[in-house]
KEBAMAR-55414 format. One record per residue: residue in one letter; residue number from 1; x, y, z of N, C-alpha, C in turn. Coordinates in nm, 2 decimals. Layout:
VOKE   residu   num     n_xx     n_yy     n_zz    ca_xx    ca_yy    ca_zz     c_xx     c_yy     c_zz
VOKE        a   NUM        X        Y        Z        X        Y        Z        X        Y        Z
...
# end
This chain:
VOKE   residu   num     n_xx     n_yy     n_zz    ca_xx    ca_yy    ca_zz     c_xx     c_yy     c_zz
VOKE        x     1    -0.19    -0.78    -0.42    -0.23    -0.70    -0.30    -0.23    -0.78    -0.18
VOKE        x     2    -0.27    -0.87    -0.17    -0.29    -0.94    -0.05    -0.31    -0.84     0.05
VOKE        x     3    -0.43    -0.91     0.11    -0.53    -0.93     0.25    -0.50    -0.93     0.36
VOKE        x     4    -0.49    -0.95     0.36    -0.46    -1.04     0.44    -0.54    -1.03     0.38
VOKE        x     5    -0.58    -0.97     0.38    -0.71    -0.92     0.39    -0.67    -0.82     0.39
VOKE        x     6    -0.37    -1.11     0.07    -0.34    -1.19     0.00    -0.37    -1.07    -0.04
VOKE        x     7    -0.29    -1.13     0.11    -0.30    -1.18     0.07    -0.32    -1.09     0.09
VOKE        x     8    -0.36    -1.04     0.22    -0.41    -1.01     0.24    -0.50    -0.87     0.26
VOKE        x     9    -0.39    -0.78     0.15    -0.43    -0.62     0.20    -0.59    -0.60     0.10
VOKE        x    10    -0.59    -0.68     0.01    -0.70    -0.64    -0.04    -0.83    -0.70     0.06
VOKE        x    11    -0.77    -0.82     0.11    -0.91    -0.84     0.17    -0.96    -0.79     0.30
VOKE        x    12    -0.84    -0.78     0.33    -0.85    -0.66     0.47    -0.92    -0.56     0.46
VOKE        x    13    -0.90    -0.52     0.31    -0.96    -0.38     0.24    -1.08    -0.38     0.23
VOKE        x    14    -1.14    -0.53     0.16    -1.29    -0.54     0.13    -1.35    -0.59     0.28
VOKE        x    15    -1.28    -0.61     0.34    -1.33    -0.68     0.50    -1.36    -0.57     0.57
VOKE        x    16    -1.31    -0.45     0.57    -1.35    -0.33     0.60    -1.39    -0.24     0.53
VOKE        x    17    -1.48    -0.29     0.40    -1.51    -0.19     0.33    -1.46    -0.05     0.30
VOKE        x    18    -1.31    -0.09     0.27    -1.17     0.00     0.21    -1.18    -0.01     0.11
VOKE        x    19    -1.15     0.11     0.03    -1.11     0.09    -0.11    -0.98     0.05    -0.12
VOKE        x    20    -0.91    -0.01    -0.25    -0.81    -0.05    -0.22    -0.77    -0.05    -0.40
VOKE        x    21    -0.65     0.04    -0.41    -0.63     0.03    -0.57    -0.54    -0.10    -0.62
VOKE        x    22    -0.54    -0.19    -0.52    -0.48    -0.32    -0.56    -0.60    -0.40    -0.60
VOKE        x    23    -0.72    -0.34    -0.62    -0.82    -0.45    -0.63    -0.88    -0.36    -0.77
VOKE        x    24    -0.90    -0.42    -0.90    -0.93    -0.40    -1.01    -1.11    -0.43    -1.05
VOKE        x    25    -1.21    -0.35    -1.03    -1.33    -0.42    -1.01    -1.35    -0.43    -1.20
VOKE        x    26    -1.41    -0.58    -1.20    -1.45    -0.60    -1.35    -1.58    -0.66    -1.38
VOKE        x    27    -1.61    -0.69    -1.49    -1.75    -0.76    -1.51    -1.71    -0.89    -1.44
VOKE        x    28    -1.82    -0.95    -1.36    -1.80    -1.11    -1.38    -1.84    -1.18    -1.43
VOKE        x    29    -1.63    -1.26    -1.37    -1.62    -1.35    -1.45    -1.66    -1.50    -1.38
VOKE        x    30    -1.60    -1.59    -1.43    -1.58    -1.72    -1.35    -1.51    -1.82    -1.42
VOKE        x    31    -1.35    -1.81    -1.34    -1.24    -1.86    -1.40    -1.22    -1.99    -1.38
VOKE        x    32    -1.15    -2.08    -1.43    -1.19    -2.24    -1.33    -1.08    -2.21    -1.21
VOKE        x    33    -1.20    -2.30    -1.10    -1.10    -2.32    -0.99    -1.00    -2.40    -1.00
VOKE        x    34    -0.86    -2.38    -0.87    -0.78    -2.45    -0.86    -0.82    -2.59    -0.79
VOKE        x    35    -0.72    -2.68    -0.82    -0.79    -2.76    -0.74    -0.74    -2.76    -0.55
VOKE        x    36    -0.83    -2.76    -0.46    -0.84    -2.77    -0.34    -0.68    -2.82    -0.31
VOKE        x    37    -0.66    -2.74    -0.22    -0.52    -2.76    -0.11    -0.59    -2.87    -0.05
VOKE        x    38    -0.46    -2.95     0.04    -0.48    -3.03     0.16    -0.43    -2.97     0.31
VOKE        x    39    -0.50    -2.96     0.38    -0.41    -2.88     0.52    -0.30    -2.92     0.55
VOKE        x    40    -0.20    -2.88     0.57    -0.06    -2.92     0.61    -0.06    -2.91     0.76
VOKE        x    41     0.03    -2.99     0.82     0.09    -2.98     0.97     0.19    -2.87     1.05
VOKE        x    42     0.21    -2.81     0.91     0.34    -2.70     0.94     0.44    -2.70     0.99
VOKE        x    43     0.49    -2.86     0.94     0.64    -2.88     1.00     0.74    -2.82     0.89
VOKE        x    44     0.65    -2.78     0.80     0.82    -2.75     0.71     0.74    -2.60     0.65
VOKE        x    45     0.85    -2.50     0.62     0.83    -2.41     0.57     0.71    -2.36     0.46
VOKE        x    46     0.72    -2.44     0.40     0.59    -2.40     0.28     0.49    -2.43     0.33
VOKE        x    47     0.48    -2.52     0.43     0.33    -2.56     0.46     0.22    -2.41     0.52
VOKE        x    48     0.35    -2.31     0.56     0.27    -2.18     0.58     0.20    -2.13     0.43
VOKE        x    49     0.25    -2.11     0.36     0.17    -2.06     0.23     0.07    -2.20     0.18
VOKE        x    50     0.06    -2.32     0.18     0.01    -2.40     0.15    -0.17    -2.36     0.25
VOKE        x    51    -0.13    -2.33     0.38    -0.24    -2.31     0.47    -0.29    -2.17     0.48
VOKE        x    52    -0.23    -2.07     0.41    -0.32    -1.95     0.38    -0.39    -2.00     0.25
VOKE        x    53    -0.37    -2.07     0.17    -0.45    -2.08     0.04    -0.60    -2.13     0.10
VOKE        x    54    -0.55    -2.26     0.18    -0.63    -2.35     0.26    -0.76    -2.30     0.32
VOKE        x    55    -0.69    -2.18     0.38    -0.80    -2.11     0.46    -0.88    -2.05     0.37
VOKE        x    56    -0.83    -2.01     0.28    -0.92    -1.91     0.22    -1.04    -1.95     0.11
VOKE        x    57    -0.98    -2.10     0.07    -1.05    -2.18    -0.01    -1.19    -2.23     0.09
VOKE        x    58    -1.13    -2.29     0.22    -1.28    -2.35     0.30    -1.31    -2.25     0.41
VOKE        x    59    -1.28    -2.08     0.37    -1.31    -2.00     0.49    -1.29    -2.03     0.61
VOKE        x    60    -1.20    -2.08     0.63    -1.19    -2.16     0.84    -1.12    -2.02     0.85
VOKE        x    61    -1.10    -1.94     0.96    -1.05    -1.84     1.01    -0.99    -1.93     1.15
VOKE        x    62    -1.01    -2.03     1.17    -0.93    -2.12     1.24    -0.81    -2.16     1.24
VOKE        x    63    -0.80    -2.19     1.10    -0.65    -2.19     1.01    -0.62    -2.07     0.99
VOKE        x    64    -0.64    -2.00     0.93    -0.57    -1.90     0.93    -0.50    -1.82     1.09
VOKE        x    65    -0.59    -1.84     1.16    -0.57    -1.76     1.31    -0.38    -1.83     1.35
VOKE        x    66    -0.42    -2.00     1.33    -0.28    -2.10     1.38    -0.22    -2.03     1.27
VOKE        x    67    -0.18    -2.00     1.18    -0.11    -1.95     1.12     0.02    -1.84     1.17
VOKE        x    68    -0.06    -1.74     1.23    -0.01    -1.62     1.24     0.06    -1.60     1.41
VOKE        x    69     0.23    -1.55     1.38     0.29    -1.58     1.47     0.24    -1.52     1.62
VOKE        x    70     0.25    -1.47     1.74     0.23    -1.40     1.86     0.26    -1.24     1.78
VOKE        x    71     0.39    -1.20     1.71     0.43    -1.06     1.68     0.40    -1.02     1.55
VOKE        x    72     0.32    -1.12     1.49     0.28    -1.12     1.36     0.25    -0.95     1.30
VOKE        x    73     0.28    -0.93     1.16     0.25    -0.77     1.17     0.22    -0.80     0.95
VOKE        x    74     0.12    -0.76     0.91     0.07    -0.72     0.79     0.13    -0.61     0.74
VOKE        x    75     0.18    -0.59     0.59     0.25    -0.46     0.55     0.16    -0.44     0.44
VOKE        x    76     0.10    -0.33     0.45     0.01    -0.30     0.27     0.12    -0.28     0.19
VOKE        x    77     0.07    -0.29     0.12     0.17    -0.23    -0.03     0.19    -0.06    -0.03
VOKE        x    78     0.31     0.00    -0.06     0.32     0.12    -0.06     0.19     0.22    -0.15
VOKE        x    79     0.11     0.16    -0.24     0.04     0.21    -0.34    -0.12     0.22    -0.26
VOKE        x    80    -0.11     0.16    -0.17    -0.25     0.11    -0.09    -0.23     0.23     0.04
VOKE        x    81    -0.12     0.26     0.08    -0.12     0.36     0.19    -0.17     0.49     0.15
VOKE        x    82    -0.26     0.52     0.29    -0.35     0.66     0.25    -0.47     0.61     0.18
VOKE        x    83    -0.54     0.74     0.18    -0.64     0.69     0.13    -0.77     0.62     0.21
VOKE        x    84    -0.70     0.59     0.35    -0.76     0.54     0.45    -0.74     0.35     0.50
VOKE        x    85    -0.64     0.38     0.41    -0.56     0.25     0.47    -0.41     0.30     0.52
VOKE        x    86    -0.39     0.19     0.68    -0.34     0.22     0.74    -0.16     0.18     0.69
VOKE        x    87    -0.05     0.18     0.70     0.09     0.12     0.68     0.08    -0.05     0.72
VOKE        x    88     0.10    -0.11     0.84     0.01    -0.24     0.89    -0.10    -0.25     0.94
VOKE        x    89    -0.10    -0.36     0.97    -0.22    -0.43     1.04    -0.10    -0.53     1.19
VOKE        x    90    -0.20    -0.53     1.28    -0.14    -0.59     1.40    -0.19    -0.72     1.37
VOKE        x    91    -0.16    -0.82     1.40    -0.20    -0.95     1.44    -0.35    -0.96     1.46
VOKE        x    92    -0.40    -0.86     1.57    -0.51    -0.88     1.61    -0.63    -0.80     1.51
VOKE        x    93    -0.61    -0.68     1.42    -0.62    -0.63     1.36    -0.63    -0.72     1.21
VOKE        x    94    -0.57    -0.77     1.16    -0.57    -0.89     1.05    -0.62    -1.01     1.09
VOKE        x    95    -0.66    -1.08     1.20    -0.74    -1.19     1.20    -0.87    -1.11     1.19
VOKE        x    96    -0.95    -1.00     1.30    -1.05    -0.94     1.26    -1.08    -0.94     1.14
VOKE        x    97    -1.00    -0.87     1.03    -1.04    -0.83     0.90    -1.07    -0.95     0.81
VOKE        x    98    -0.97    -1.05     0.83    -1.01    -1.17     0.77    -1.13    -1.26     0.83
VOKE        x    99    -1.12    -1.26     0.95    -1.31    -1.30     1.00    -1.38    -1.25     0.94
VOKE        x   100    -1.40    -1.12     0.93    -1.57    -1.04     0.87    -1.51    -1.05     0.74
VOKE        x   101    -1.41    -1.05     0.66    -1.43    -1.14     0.50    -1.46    -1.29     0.51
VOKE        x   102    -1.42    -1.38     0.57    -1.41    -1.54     0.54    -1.56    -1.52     0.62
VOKE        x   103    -1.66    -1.47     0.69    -1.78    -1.48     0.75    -1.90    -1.36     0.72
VOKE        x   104    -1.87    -1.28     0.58    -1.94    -1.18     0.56    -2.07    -1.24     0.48
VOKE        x   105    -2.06    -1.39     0.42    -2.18    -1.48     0.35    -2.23    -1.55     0.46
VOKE        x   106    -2.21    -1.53     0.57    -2.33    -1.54     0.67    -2.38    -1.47     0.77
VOKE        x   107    -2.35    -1.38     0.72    -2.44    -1.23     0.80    -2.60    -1.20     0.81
VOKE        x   108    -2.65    -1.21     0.90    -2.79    -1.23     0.87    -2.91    -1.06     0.89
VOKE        x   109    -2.78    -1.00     0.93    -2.87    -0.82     0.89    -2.87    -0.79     0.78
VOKE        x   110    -3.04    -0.73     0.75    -3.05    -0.66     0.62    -3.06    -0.50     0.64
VOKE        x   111    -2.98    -0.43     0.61    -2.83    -0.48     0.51    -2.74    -0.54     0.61
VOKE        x   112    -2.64    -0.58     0.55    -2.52    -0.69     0.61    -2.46    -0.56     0.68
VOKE        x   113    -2.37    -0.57     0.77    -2.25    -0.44     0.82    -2.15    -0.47     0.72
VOKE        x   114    -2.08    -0.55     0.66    -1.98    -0.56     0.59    -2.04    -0.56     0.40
VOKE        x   115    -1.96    -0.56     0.32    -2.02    -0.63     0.21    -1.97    -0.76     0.16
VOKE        x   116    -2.08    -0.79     0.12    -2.07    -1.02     0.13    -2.00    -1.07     0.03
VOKE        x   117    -1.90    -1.13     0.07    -1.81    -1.18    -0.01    -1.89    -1.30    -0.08
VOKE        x   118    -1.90    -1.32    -0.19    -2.03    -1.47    -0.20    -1.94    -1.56    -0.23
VOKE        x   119    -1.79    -1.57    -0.31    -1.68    -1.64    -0.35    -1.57    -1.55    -0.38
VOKE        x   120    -1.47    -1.70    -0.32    -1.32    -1.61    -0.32    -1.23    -1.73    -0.37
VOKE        x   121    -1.14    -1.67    -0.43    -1.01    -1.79    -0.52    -0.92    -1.70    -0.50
VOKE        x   122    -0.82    -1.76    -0.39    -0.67    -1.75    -0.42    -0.58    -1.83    -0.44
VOKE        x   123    -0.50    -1.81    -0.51    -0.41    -1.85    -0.55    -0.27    -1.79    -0.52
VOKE        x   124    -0.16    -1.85    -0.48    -0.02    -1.80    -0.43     0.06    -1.93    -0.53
VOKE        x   125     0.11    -1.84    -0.60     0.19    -1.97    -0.70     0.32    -1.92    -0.69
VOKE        x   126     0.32    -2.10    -0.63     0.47    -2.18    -0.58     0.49    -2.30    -0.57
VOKE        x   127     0.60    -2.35    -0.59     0.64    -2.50    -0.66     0.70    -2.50    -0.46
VOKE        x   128     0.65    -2.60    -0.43     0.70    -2.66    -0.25     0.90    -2.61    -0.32
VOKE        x   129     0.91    -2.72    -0.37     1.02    -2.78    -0.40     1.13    -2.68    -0.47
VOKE        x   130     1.04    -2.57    -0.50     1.15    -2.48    -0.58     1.14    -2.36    -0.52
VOKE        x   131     1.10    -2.35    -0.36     1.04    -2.18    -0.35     1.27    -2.16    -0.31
VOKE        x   132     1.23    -2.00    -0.32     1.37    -1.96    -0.28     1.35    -1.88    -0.12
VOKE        x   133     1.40    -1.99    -0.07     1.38    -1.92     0.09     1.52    -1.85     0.13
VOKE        x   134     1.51    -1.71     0.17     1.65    -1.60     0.20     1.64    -1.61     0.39
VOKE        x   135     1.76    -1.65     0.44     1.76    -1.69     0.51     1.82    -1.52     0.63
VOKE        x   136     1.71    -1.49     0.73     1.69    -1.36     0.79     1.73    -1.42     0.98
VOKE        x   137     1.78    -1.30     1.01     1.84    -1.32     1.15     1.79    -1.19     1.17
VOKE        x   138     1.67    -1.16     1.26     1.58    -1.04     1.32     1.64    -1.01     1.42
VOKE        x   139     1.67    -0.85     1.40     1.77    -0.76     1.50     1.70    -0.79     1.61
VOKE        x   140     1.57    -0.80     1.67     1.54    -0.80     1.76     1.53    -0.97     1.87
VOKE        x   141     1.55    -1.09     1.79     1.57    -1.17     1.81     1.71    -1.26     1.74
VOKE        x   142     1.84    -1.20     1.80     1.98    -1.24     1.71     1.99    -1.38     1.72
VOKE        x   143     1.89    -1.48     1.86     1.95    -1.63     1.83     1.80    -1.70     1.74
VOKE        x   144     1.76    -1.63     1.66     1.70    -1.68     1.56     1.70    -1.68     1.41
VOKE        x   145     1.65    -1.79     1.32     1.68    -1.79     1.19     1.53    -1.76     1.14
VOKE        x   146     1.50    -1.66     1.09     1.35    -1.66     0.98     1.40    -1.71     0.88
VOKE        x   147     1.30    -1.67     0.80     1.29    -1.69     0.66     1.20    -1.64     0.56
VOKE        x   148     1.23    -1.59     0.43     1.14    -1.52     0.35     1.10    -1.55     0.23
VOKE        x   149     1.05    -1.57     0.17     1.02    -1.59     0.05     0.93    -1.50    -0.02
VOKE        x   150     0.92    -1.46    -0.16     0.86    -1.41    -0.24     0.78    -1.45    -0.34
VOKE        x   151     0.62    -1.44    -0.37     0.55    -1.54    -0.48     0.45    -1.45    -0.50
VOKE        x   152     0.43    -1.46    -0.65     0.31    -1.42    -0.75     0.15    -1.45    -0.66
VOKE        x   153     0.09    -1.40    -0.67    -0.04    -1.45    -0.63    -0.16    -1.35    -0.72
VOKE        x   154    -0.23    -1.50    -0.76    -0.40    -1.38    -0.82    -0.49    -1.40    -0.71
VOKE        x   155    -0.61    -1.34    -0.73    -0.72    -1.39    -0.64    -0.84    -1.31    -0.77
VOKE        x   156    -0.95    -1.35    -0.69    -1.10    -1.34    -0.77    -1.16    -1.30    -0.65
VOKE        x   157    -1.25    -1.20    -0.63    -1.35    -1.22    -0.51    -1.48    -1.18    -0.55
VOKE        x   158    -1.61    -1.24    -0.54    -1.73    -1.20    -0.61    -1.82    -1.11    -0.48
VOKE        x   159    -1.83    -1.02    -0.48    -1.91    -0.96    -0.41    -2.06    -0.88    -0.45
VOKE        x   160    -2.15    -0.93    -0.40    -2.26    -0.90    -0.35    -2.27    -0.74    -0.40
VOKE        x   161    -2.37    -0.69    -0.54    -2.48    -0.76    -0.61    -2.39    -0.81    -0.64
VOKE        x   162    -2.31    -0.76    -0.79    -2.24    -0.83    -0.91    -2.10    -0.76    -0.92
VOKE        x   163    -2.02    -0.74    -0.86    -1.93    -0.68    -0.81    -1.74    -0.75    -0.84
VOKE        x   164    -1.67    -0.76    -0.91    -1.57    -0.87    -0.90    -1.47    -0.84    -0.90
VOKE        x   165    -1.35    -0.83    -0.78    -1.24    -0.78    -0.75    -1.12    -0.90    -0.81
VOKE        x   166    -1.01    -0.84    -0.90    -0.91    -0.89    -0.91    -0.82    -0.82    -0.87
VOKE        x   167    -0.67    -0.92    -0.91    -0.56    -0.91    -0.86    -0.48    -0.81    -0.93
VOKE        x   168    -0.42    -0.72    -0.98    -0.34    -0.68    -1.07    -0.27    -0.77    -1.16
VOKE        x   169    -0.20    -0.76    -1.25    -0.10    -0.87    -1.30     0.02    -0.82    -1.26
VOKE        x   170     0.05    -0.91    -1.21     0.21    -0.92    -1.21     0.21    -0.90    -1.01
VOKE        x   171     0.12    -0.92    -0.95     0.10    -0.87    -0.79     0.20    -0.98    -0.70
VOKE        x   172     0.27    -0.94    -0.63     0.33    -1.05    -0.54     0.32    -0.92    -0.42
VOKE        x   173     0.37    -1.08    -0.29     0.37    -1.11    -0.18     0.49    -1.13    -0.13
VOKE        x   174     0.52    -1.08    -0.02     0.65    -1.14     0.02     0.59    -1.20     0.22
VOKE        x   175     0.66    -1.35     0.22     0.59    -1.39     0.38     0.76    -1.43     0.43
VOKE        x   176     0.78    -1.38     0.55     0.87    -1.40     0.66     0.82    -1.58     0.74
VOKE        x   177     0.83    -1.67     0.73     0.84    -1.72     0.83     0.94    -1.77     0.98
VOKE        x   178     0.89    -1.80     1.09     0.93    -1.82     1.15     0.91    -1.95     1.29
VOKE        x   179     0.98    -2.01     1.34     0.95    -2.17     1.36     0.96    -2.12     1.51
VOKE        x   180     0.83    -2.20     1.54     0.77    -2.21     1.68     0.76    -2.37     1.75
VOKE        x   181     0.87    -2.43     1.79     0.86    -2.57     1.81     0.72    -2.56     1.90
VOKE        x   182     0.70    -2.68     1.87     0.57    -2.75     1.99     0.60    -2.94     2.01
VOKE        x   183     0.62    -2.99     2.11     0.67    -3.05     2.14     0.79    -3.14     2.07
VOKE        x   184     0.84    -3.04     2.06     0.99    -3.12     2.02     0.99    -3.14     1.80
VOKE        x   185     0.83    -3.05     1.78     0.82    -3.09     1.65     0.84    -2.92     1.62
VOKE        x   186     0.87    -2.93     1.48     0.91    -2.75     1.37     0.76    -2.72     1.36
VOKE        x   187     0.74    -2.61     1.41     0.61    -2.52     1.39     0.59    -2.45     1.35
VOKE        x   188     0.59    -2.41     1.19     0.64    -2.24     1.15     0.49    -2.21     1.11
VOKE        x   189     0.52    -2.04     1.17     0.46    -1.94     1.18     0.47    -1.87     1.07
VOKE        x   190     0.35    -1.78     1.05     0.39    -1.63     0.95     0.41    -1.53     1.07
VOKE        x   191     0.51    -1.46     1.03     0.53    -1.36     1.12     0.54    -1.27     1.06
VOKE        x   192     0.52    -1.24     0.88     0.54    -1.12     0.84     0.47    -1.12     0.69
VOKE        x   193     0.42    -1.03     0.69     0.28    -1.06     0.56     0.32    -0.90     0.48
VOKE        x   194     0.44    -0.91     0.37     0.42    -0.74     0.30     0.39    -0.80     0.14
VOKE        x   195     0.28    -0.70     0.16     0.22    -0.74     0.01     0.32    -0.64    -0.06
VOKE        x   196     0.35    -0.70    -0.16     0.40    -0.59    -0.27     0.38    -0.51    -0.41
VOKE        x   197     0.24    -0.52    -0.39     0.19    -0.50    -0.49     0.19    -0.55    -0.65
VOKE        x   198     0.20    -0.47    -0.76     0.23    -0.52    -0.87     0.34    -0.44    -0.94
# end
Protein backbone atom coordinates (compact mmCIF):
# COMPACT_ATOMS: atom_id res chain seq x y z
CA UNK A 1 0.00 0.00 0.00
CA UNK A 2 2.23 2.63 0.65
CA UNK A 3 1.75 5.97 2.48
CA UNK A 4 2.95 7.71 1.69
CA UNK A 5 1.30 7.68 3.98
CA UNK A 6 4.61 3.26 1.52
CA UNK A 7 4.64 3.85 1.06
CA UNK A 8 2.80 5.76 1.53
CA UNK A 9 -1.07 5.22 0.97
CA UNK A 10 -1.43 3.38 4.00
CA UNK A 11 0.10 5.80 6.14
CA UNK A 12 -1.51 8.59 4.72
CA UNK A 13 -4.46 6.46 5.63
CA UNK A 14 -3.57 5.96 9.28
CA UNK A 15 -2.20 9.66 9.29
CA UNK A 16 -5.65 10.68 8.70
CA UNK A 17 -7.42 8.29 10.36
CA UNK A 18 -8.62 6.47 6.91
CA UNK A 19 -9.39 3.20 6.78
CA UNK A 20 -7.49 1.68 4.32
CA UNK A 21 -7.93 -2.13 2.92
CA UNK A 22 -4.31 -2.16 2.19
CA UNK A 23 -3.62 -2.29 5.78
CA UNK A 24 -4.40 -5.82 7.45
CA UNK A 25 -4.96 -5.19 11.35
CA UNK A 26 -3.46 -8.39 13.35
CA UNK A 27 -2.50 -9.40 16.83
CA UNK A 28 0.89 -7.96 17.75
CA UNK A 29 3.57 -8.88 16.61
CA UNK A 30 7.23 -7.96 16.76
CA UNK A 31 9.23 -8.95 13.88
CA UNK A 32 13.08 -8.33 13.94
CA UNK A 33 14.10 -5.08 12.68
CA UNK A 34 16.03 -4.31 9.66
CA UNK A 35 19.12 -3.00 10.12
CA UNK A 36 19.08 0.97 10.02
CA UNK A 37 19.71 2.70 6.53
CA UNK A 38 22.43 5.39 6.20
CA UNK A 39 21.16 8.81 4.60
CA UNK A 40 22.27 9.14 1.21
CA UNK A 41 23.14 12.38 -0.77
CA UNK A 42 20.88 11.68 -3.68
CA UNK A 43 23.23 11.78 -6.34
CA UNK A 44 22.25 8.64 -7.85
CA UNK A 45 18.88 7.16 -8.33
CA UNK A 46 18.35 4.67 -5.63
CA UNK A 47 19.43 6.95 -3.06
CA UNK A 48 15.60 8.11 -3.38
CA UNK A 49 14.23 4.88 -2.12
CA UNK A 50 17.22 4.35 0.25
CA UNK A 51 15.89 7.90 1.99
CA UNK A 52 12.22 7.11 2.18
CA UNK A 53 13.11 4.02 4.26
CA UNK A 54 15.53 6.54 6.21
CA UNK A 55 12.81 8.68 7.03
CA UNK A 56 10.64 6.49 8.14
CA UNK A 57 13.02 4.51 10.36
CA UNK A 58 14.23 7.93 12.34
CA UNK A 59 10.78 9.78 11.73
CA UNK A 60 12.60 13.11 10.23
CA UNK A 61 9.78 14.50 7.97
CA UNK A 62 12.81 16.62 7.04
CA UNK A 63 13.98 13.87 4.85
CA UNK A 64 11.25 12.90 3.63
CA UNK A 65 9.98 16.61 2.69
CA UNK A 66 13.91 16.93 0.50
CA UNK A 67 12.66 14.07 -1.09
CA UNK A 68 9.69 15.06 -2.84
CA UNK A 69 9.88 16.81 -6.17
CA UNK A 70 8.03 20.68 -6.64
CA UNK A 71 5.11 18.52 -8.95
CA UNK A 72 5.35 15.65 -6.82
CA UNK A 73 1.86 13.73 -6.89
CA UNK A 74 0.88 10.33 -4.64
CA UNK A 75 -1.36 7.60 -6.44
CA UNK A 76 -3.36 5.21 -3.97
CA UNK A 77 -3.84 1.95 -5.20
CA UNK A 78 -7.00 1.33 -7.30
CA UNK A 79 -8.47 -1.00 -4.25
CA UNK A 80 -7.96 1.96 -1.69
CA UNK A 81 -10.10 4.54 -3.86
CA UNK A 82 -13.53 5.38 -2.36
CA UNK A 83 -14.35 4.68 0.64
CA UNK A 84 -13.06 8.11 1.57
CA UNK A 85 -9.90 7.97 0.19
CA UNK A 86 -9.08 10.27 -2.38
CA UNK A 87 -7.27 9.00 -6.18
CA UNK A 88 -3.87 11.25 -5.15
CA UNK A 89 -2.42 13.19 -2.74
CA UNK A 90 -0.68 16.66 -3.80
CA UNK A 91 2.81 17.17 -2.66
CA UNK A 92 1.51 19.38 -0.05
CA UNK A 93 -1.22 17.00 1.00
CA UNK A 94 1.42 13.93 1.51
CA UNK A 95 4.05 15.79 3.42
CA UNK A 96 1.03 16.79 5.88
CA UNK A 97 -0.06 13.20 6.16
CA UNK A 98 3.24 11.93 6.74
CA UNK A 99 4.01 14.75 9.46
CA UNK A 100 0.91 13.87 11.70
CA UNK A 101 2.15 9.91 11.19
CA UNK A 102 6.11 10.44 11.67
CA UNK A 103 4.78 13.05 14.75
CA UNK A 104 1.51 11.36 16.14
CA UNK A 105 3.99 9.73 19.30
CA UNK A 106 4.38 13.23 20.36
CA UNK A 107 1.13 14.59 20.59
CA UNK A 108 0.44 15.89 23.86
CA UNK A 109 -3.73 16.16 23.85
CA UNK A 110 -5.67 13.76 25.69
CA UNK A 111 -7.04 12.26 23.41
CA UNK A 112 -4.38 12.74 20.69
CA UNK A 113 -6.27 14.31 17.22
CA UNK A 114 -4.65 11.69 15.23
CA UNK A 115 -4.06 8.03 16.36
CA UNK A 116 -0.38 7.38 17.75
CA UNK A 117 1.71 5.58 15.72
CA UNK A 118 4.06 4.13 18.72
CA UNK A 119 6.39 2.10 15.98
CA UNK A 120 6.77 1.74 12.39
CA UNK A 121 9.13 -0.63 10.03
CA UNK A 122 9.41 -0.28 6.49
CA UNK A 123 10.88 -1.90 4.37
CA UNK A 124 11.16 -1.44 0.35
CA UNK A 125 13.18 -4.39 -0.94
CA UNK A 126 15.79 -3.62 -3.44
CA UNK A 127 19.26 -4.61 -4.37
CA UNK A 128 21.02 -0.69 -5.24
CA UNK A 129 22.76 -2.64 -7.94
CA UNK A 130 20.07 -4.70 -9.46
CA UNK A 131 16.93 -2.35 -9.36
CA UNK A 132 15.40 -2.23 -13.04
CA UNK A 133 15.08 1.46 -13.84
CA UNK A 134 12.47 2.08 -17.21
CA UNK A 135 13.61 4.94 -18.62
CA UNK A 136 10.31 7.73 -19.07
CA UNK A 137 10.26 11.07 -21.17
CA UNK A 138 7.01 13.10 -19.52
CA UNK A 139 4.63 14.51 -22.12
CA UNK A 140 4.67 17.48 -20.27
CA UNK A 141 8.41 17.93 -19.95
CA UNK A 142 9.86 16.36 -23.62
CA UNK A 143 13.66 17.58 -22.77
CA UNK A 144 13.61 15.40 -19.78
CA UNK A 145 14.58 11.78 -18.78
CA UNK A 146 12.64 10.25 -15.56
CA UNK A 147 12.79 7.12 -14.36
CA UNK A 148 10.72 4.31 -12.71
CA UNK A 149 11.21 1.56 -10.91
CA UNK A 150 9.03 -1.00 -9.23
CA UNK A 151 9.66 -2.88 -5.57
CA UNK A 152 8.05 -5.17 -3.08
CA UNK A 153 7.63 -3.41 0.20
CA UNK A 154 6.27 -4.74 3.85
CA UNK A 155 5.81 -2.44 6.70
CA UNK A 156 4.57 -3.08 10.50
CA UNK A 157 2.88 -0.13 12.21
CA UNK A 158 1.99 -0.49 16.07
CA UNK A 159 -0.70 1.73 16.97
CA UNK A 160 -1.91 2.89 20.15
CA UNK A 161 -3.74 0.66 22.43
CA UNK A 162 -2.73 -2.70 20.78
CA UNK A 163 -3.58 -2.20 17.27
CA UNK A 164 -0.98 -3.62 14.33
CA UNK A 165 -1.19 -2.70 10.71
CA UNK A 166 0.47 -4.84 8.00
CA UNK A 167 1.38 -4.93 4.55
CA UNK A 168 -0.55 -7.41 2.34
CA UNK A 169 1.75 -9.97 0.79
CA UNK A 170 2.84 -9.60 -2.26
CA UNK A 171 2.21 -5.29 -2.00
CA UNK A 172 4.45 -3.22 -4.31
CA UNK A 173 5.16 0.27 -5.19
CA UNK A 174 6.06 1.83 -8.11
CA UNK A 175 8.41 5.48 -7.71
CA UNK A 176 9.10 7.85 -10.82
CA UNK A 177 12.24 9.57 -10.19
CA UNK A 178 13.41 12.64 -11.38
CA UNK A 179 16.95 14.68 -11.24
CA UNK A 180 17.07 18.14 -10.01
CA UNK A 181 20.71 19.35 -10.42
CA UNK A 182 21.95 21.65 -7.53
CA UNK A 183 25.10 23.05 -8.21
CA UNK A 184 26.47 21.29 -10.97
CA UNK A 185 25.72 17.92 -8.77
CA UNK A 186 22.54 15.02 -9.84
CA UNK A 187 19.75 15.61 -7.34
CA UNK A 188 16.99 13.17 -7.80
CA UNK A 189 13.68 13.66 -6.69
CA UNK A 190 10.50 11.49 -6.22
CA UNK A 191 8.15 12.91 -8.36
CA UNK A 192 5.71 10.06 -8.46
CA UNK A 193 4.62 7.77 -5.66
CA UNK A 194 1.72 4.92 -7.12
CA UNK A 195 1.26 2.35 -4.74
CA UNK A 196 0.13 -0.71 -6.35
CA UNK A 197 -1.20 -2.59 -4.06
CA UNK A 198 -0.98 -6.42 -3.84
Amino acid sequence: MLKRSLLLCGLAVIALSVSSCLFDPEEKQDPPKEPPRSRQDLSERWHVLNNIEYAYQTRRIDIYDELLNSDFTFYFSPGDVGGGSPETFTRTEEKDATSRLFLSNEQTQNPPPDPVCTDMRLDLVFDPENLNWVEVIPEDFPNEKWYTTTVFYTFTFDIEPNTTYIAQNGAKAQFTVRNNPSGGTNHWELVEFRDLGS
